[in-house]
C-alpha positions in Angstrom: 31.3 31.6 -9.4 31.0 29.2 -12.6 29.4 26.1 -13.8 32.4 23.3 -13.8 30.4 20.1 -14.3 27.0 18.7 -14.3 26.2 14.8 -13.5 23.3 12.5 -12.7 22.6 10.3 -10.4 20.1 7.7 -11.0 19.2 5.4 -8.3 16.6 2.2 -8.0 14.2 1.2 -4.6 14.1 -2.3 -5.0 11.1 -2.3 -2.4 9.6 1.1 -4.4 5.6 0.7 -4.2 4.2 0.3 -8.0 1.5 2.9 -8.5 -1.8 2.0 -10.6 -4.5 4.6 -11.3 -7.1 4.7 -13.9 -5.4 4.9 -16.9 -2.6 2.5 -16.2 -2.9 -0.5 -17.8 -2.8 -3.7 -15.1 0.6 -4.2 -13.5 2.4 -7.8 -13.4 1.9 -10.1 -10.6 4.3 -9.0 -7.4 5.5 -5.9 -9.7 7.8 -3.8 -7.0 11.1 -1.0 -7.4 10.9 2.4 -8.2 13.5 4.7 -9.1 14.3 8.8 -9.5 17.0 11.1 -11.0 19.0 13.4 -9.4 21.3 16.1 -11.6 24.5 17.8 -9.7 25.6 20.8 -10.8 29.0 21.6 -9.7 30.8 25.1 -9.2 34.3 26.9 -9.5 33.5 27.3 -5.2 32.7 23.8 -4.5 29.3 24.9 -4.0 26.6 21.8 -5.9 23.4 21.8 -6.4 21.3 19.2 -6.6 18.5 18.5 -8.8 15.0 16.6 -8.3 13.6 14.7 -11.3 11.7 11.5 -12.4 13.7 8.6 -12.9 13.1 8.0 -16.5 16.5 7.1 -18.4 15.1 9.6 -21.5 15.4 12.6 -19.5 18.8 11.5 -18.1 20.0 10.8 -21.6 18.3 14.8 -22.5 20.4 16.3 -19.6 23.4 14.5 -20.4 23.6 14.8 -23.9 21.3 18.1 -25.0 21.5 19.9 -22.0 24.7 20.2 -19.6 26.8 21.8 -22.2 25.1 24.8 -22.1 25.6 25.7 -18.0 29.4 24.8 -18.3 31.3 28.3 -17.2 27.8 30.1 -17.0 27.5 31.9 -13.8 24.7 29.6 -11.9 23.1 33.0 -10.2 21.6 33.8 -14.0 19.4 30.9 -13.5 16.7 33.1 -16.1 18.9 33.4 -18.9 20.3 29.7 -18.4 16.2 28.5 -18.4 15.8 30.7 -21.7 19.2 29.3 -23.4 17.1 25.5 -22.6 14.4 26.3 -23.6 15.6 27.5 -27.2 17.9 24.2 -27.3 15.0 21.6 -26.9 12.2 23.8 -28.4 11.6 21.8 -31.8 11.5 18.7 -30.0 10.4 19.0 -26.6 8.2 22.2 -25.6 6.3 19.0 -23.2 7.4 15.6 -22.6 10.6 14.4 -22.1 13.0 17.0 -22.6 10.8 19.8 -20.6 11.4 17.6 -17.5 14.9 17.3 -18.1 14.8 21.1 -18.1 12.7 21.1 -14.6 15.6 18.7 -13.2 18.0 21.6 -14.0 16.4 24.3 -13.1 15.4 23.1 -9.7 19.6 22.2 -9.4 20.3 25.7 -10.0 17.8 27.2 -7.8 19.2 24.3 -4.9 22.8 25.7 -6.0 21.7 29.7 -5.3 19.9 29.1 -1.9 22.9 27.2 -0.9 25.6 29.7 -2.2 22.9 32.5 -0.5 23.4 30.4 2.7 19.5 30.3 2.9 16.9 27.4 2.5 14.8 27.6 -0.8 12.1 28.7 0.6 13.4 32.1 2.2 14.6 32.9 -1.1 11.5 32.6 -2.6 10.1 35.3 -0.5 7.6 33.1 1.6 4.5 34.2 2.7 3.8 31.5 4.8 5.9 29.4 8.3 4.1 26.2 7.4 1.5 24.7 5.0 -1.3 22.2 5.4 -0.4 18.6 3.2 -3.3 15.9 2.2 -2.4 12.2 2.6 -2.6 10.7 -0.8 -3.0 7.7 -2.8 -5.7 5.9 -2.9 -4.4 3.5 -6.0 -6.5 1.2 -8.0 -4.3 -1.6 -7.5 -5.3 -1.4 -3.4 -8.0 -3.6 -2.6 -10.7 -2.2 -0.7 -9.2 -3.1 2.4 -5.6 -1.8 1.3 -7.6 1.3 0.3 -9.7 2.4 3.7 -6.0 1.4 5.7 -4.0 3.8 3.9 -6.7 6.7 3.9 -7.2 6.1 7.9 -3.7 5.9 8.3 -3.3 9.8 6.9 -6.1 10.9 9.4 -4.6 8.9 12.0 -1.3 11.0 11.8 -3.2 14.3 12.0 -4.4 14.9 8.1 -7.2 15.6 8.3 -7.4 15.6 4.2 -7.0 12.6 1.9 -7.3 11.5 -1.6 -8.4 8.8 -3.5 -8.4 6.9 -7.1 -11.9 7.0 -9.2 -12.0 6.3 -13.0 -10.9 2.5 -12.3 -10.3 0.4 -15.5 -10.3 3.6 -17.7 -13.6 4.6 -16.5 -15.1 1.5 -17.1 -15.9 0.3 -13.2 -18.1 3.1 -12.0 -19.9 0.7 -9.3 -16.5 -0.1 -8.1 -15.2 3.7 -8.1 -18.6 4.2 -5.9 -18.4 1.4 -3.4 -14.3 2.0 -2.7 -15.7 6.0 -2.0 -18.5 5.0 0.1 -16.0 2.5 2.0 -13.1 5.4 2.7 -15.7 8.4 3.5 -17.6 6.0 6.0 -14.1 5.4 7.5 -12.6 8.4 8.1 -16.1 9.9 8.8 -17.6 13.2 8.2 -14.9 15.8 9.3 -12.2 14.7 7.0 -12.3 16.0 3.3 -11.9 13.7 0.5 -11.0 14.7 -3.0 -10.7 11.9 -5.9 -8.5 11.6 -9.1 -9.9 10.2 -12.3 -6.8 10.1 -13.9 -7.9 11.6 -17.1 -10.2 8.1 -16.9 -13.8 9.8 -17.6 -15.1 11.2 -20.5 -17.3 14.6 -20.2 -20.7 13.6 -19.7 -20.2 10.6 -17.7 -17.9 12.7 -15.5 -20.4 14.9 -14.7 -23.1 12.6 -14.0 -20.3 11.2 -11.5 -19.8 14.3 -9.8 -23.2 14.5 -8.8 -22.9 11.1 -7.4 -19.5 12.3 -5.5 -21.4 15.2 -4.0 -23.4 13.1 -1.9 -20.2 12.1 0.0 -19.2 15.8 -0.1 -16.3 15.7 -1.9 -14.3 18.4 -2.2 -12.9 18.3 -5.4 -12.8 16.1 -8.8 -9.3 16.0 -10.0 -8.7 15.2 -14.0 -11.9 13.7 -14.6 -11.1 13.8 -18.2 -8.1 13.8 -21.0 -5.6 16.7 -19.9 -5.9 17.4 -23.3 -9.3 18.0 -23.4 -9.6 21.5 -22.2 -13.1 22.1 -23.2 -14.2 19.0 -21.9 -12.9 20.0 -18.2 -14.5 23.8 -18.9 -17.5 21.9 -19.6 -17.5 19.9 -16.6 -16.8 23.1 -14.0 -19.4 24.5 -15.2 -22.1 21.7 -14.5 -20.9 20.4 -11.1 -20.8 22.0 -7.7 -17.4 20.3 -6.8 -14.6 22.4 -8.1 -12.2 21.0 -10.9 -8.9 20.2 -9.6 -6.3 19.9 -13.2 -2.6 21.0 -14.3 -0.1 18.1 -13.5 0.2 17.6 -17.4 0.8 21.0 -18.7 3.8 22.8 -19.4 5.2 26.1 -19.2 3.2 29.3 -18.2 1.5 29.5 -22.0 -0.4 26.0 -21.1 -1.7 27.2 -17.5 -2.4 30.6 -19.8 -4.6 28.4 -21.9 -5.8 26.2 -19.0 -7.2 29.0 -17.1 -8.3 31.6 -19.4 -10.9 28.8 -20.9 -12.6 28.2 -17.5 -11.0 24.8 -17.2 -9.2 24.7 -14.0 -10.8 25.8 -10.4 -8.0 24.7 -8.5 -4.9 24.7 -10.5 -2.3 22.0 -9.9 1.6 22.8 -11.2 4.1 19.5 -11.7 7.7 21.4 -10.9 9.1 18.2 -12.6 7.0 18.9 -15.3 6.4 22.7 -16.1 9.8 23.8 -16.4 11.4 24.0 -12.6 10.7 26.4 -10.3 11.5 29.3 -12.7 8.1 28.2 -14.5 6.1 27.0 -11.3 6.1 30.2 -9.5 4.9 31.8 -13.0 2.2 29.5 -13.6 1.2 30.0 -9.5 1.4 33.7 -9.7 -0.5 33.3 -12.9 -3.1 31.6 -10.9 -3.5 34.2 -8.5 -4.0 36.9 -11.1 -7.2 34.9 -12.1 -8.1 34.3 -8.2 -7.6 30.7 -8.4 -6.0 28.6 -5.9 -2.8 26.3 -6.2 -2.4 22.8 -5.1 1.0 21.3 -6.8 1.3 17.7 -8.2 4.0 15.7 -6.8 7.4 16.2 -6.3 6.6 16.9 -2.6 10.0 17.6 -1.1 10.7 20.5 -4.0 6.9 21.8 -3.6 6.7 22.3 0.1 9.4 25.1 -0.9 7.6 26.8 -3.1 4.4 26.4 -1.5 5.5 28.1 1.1 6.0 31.5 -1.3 2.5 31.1 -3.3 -0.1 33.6 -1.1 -3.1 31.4 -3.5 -2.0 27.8 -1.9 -4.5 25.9 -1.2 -2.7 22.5 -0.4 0.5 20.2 -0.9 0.1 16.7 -1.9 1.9 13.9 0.7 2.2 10.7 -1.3 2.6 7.9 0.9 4.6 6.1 -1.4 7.0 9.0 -2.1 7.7 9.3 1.7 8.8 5.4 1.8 11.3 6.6 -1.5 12.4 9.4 0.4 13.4 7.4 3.5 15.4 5.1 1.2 17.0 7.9 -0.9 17.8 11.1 1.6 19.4 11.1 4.4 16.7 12.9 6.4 13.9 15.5 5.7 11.0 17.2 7.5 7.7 15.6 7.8 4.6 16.6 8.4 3.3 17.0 11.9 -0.8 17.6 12.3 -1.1 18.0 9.0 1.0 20.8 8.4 4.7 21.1 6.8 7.4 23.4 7.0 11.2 23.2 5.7 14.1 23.1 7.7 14.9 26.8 8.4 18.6 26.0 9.0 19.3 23.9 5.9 20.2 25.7 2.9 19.0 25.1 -0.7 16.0 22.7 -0.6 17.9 20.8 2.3 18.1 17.3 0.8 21.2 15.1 0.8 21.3 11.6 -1.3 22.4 8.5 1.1 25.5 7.7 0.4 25.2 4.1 1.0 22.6 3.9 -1.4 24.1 5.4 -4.1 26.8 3.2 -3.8 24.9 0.3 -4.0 21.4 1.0 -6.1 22.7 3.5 -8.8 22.0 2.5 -12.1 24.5 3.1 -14.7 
């Protein structure tokens, strides 16, 4: 079997929900749409896989125009060597950023492209450990009001979640009273049973996120996500050390070497892979099994659909996040795909590769050239 063609797909939710969080600047009145990027790599057998990424027209222009050329007539079972031969081609320009996640799109096509020519879903490839996984309901944006806010958090624990997470670090950290209230408001409403975790969004800085974490153990939070610059990994090592509630970090690093830096300087207690972001799956189950050498558990960013598959091979899970807002994309883009039921999630077992198909009437009538 060979590589024949690659192609992208990008396609536009007109109704797509506009996420704001701490450290995104206000939105325009009524702004709406949301859009993602798919990348099919065809085959010699007629065999495609399809690959998941964000729909950013910089990473479509990387794949098109720094990228494809290498996986034409490459056998799509080598998917190592093909991630290695990326790697080396965007490496003076994009070890992170743009170009890694136009590597992550491809990488998850050709793992999508094995599992299907394997006749198995994803997730039995990976060697899975588990037959289903718990999910947490998430979201919590800034842009809800508190109202908006308590709905959406009940609505999770209404369809059998019976975790959910929230937005703190409003304004850039500048609305503390505000972050308070909306967490008194959501843990009243979901009661005591239900854990909560909030995301700062990189909002906080060091000190002040730690005198905030002792305020957010009084509503028994389980753990503070980002509370400061990705960047600043002695910052986060300084705030694990001083609060009780474990340090939830990773969306924004790359590659293994980042979670190897991540983790070895005490900065991550519960370490949170972006497949869209870290260099595919090739990468993710690295940086997870990476995690596990160091006893630490994984709960991946994101990218919920590709996740659930690897979550389900990653003995140190902890929990996959369920946006919300993702699942209303997902009904407009695929055709179908498994939800979760009581909080828990499992694949399709008789769907090969990660089991997704694009609708074909929306991509004829909301792709963007």
């Amino acid at each position: 079997m060979k590589i024949t063609e690659v192609t992208t797909t990008m396609l536009r939710n007109p109704e797509g929900f506009v996420i704001q969080d701490a450290t995104i600047p206000p939105l325009k009145p009524g702004a709406k749409g949301s859009a993602g990027l798919w990348v099919h790599i065809k085959t010699d057998e007629g065999i495609e896989g399809l690959g998941v990424g964000t729909g950013n027209p910089s990473i479509r222009a990387v794949i098109e125009h720094n990228l494809k050329d290498l996986l034409i007539g490459q056998d799509p079972f080598n998917i190592e060597k093909l991630w290695n031969d990326m790697f080396w081609r965007v490496r003076g320009y994009g070890r992170k950023g743009v170009a890694f996640q136009a590597l992550s799109a491809m990488d998850i096509g050709l793992w999508d492209l094995k599992a299907k020519a394997l006749g198995l879903p994803l997730y039995r490839l990976l060697n899975p450990c588990f037959e289903r996984v718990p999910v947490y309901g998430s979201g919590g944006w800034t842009n809800y009001d508190e109202k908006e806010l308590v709905a959406e958090q009940t609505g999770y624990v209404n369809r059998g979640i019976p975790r959910v997470k929230m937005k703190v670090g409003k304004d850039f950290g500048q609305s503390e009273k505000e972050d308070i209230a909306r967490l008194s408001a959501v843990r009243k409403a979901v009661g005591d049973d239900v854990e909560i975790y909030v995301d700062a969004n990189n909002g906080y800085y060091a000190k002040q996120a730690i005198r905030m974490s002792r305020i957010f153990e009084d509503f028994d939070v389980k753990w503070f996500e980002e509370p400061v610059l990705a960047d600043d990994i002695e910052g986060l090592a300084t705030i694990s050390r001083a609060t009780n509630i474990p340090v939830a970090t990773g969306e924004h690093e790359y590659t293994k070497y980042g979670f190897k830096d991540l983790i070895a300087r005490g900065a991550a207690d519960i370490v949170q892979p972006d497949i869209g972001r870290v260099g595919g799956v090739t990468e993710w189950m690295k940086a997870a099994y990476l995690a596990h050498a160091f006893n630490l558990p994984v709960a991946p960013h994101a990218v919920q659909l590709v996740h659930l598959h690897c979550a389900m091979a990653t003995p140190n899970l902890k929990v996959v996040e369920y946006l919300g807002s993702v699942e209303k994309n997902d009904d407009f883009f695929y055709t179908e795909y498994p939800k979760p039921v009581d909080g828990m999630w499992q694949p399709n077992p008789d769907k090969p590769g990660l089991g997704l198909e694009l609708n074909p009437k929306v991509v004829a009538e909301h792709s963007i050239d």
